[in-house]
DRENMI-735774 format. One record per residue (C-alpha): residue in three letters; z, y negated, x negated. Coordinates in steps of 0.5 Angstrom, whole numbers, plus 2048, in hexadecimal, padded with zeros to 3 digits. Layout:
<recs>
ALAZYX
...
</recs>
This chain:
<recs>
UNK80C83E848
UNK81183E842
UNK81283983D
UNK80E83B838
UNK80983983E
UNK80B834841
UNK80B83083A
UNK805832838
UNK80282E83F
UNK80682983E
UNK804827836
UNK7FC82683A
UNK7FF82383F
UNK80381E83B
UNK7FC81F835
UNK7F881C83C
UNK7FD81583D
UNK7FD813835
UNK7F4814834
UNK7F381083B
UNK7F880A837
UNK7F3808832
UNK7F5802830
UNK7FB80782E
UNK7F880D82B
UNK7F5808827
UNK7FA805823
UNK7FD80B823
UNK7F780E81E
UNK7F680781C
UNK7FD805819
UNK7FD80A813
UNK7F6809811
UNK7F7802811
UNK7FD80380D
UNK7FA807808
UNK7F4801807
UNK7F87FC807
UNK7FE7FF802
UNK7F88027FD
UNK7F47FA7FE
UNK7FA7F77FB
UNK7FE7FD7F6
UNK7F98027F5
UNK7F78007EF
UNK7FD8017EC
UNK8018067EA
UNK8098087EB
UNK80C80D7E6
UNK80F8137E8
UNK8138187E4
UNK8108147DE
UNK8098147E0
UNK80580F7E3
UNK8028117E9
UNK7FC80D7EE
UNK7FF8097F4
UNK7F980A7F8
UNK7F98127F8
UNK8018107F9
UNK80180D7FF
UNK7FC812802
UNK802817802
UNK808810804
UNK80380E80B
UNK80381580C
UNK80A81680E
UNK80A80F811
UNK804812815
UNK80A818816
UNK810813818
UNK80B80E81C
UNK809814820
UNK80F818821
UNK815812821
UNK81180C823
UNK80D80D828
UNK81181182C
UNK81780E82C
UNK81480982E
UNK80F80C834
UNK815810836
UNK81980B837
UNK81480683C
UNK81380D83F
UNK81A80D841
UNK81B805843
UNK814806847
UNK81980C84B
UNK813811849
UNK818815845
UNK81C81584C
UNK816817850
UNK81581D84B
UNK81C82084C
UNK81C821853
UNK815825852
UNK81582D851
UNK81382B84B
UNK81A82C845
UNK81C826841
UNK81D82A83B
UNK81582D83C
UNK81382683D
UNK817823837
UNK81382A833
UNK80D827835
UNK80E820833
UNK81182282C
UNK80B82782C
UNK80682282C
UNK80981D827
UNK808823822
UNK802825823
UNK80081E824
UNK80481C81D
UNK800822819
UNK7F982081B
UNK7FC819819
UNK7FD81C812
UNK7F7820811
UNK7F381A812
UNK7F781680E
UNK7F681C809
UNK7EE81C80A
UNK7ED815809
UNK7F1814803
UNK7ED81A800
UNK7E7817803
UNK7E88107FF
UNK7EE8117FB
UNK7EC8177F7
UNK7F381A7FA
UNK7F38217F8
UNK7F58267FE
UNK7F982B7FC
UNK7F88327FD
UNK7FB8397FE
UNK8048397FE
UNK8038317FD
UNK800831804
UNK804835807
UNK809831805
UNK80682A806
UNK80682D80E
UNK80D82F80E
UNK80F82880C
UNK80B825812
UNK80D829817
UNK815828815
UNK814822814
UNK81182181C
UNK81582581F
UNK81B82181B
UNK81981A81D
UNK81681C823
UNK81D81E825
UNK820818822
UNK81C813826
UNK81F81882C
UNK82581782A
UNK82480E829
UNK82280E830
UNK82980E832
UNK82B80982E
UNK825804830
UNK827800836
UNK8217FE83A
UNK8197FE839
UNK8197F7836
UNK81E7F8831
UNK81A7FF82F
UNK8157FD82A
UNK81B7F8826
UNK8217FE826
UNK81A803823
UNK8187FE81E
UNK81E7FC81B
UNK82180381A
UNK81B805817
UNK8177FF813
UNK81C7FF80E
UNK81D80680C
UNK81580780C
UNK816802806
UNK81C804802
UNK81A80B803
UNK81380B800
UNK80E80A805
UNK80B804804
UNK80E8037FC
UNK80F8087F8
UNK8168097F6
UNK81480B7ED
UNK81A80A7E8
UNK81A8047E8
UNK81C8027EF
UNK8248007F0
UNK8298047F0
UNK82B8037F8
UNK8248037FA
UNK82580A7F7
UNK82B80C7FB
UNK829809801
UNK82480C802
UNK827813801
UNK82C812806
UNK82681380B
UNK82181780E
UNK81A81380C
UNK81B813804
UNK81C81A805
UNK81681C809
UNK812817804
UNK81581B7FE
UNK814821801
UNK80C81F803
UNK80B81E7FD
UNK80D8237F9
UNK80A8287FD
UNK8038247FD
UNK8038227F6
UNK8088267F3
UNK8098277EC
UNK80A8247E6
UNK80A81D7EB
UNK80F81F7F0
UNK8138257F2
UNK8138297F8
UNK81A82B7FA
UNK81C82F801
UNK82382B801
UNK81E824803
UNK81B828809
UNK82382C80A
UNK82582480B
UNK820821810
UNK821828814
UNK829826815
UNK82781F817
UNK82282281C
UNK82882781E
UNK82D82181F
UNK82881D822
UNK825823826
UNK82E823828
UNK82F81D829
UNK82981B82E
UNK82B822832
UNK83281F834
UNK82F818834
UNK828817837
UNK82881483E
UNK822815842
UNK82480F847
UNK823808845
UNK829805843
UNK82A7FE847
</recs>
């Protein structure tokens, strides 16, 4: 069997473990969305001005949960579930199977994807459900999907890469959400960075990948004459996701670490 194969066997073997954790599988869909009614309860009334132009926070924040749905997926969760794997010595385990490491790990970053894009059209039907979040259509829509799936692989080989620097199991879930949190908010995921915010937010949040995979998002699912879609975002988010993707491939540990 080749690896095109064996991966593909893998992603339903590893789509079986995550819907038979429901408790998991919910809060995964249920975080974005909750998100999303919470920050649209308290801001979506509001507007924020972009370009000049006000512009509807509700509908904003239909694009900014999409992409947290998109970091959760990707960066979050498999940091943190491959991590468990690797202290419970089921990574260990795994290599010593005919099974190669790499079409194991294609598989896991597989799923994170596909689990992501269907994360992200939820949080697009629900939006334009109740938001009245336009769709967009034509080369708009094929860009919106480039985006997430640059963005997927690039934070799914991100939250690869951070395995390595994770010590155990028990200091997941702190190393994840510190590395994380704080960009979500100086990028633009939970409040909208508009022109009146301060400089070193700014700068800040362009030093990483998050703000440029939000901007990017939204220029490509909003586009003009609110935002503006620029390949030079997805070029950024795609580098770090090869950095990581480097850094996890010298570094990843498959057995626990004592």
């Amino acid at each position: 069997m080749n690896d095109v194969a064996l991966t593909a066997r893998q992603v339903r073997y590893t789509n079986r473990a995550f819907w038979r954790n429901p408790q998991a599988a919910f809060f995964t869909f249920a975080f974005p969305l909750m998100f999303l009614v919470i920050f649209t309860a308290l801001f979506g009334g509001g507007t924020v001005i972009f370009h000049g132009l006000p512009f509807n926070q509700s509908t904003y924040y239909v694009a900014g949960m999409s992409a947290f749905a998109i970091v959760t997926a990707c960066y979050t969760n498999l940091a943190i579930s491959v991590t468990f794997q690797r202290d419970a010595g089921i990574l260990k385990r795994t290599r010593g199977t005919p099974l190669p490491g790499y079409d194991y790990l294609a598989a896991r970053v597989a799923h994170a994807i596909m689990m992501a894009v269907i994360l992200v059209a939820i949080c697009s039907a629900f939006g334009a459900t109740f938001y009245h979040a336009t769709i967009p259509g034509g080369i708009a829509l094929l860009e919106t999907f480039v985006v997430v799936l640059v963005g997927a692989g690039s934070f799914a080989a991100l939250g690869l890469a951070l395995t390595a620097v994770i010590p155990n199991a028990d200091a997941a879930p702190a190393v994840v959400n510190a590395t994380i949190l704080p960009l979500l908010f100086v990028s633009g995921v939970f409040i909208p960075i508009g022109s009146n915010a301060p400089r070193w937010v700014d700068v800040l949040g362009k030093a990483f990948p998050v703000r440029h995979l939000v901007e990017a998002y939204l220029g490509a699912y909003y586009g003009k004459p609110f935002f503006d879609f620029s390949w030079s975002d997805v070029v950024v988010v795609a580098l770090w996701g090869i950095g990581g993707l480097l850094f996890a491939a010298r570094r990843f540990s498959w057995e626990p670490r004592h």
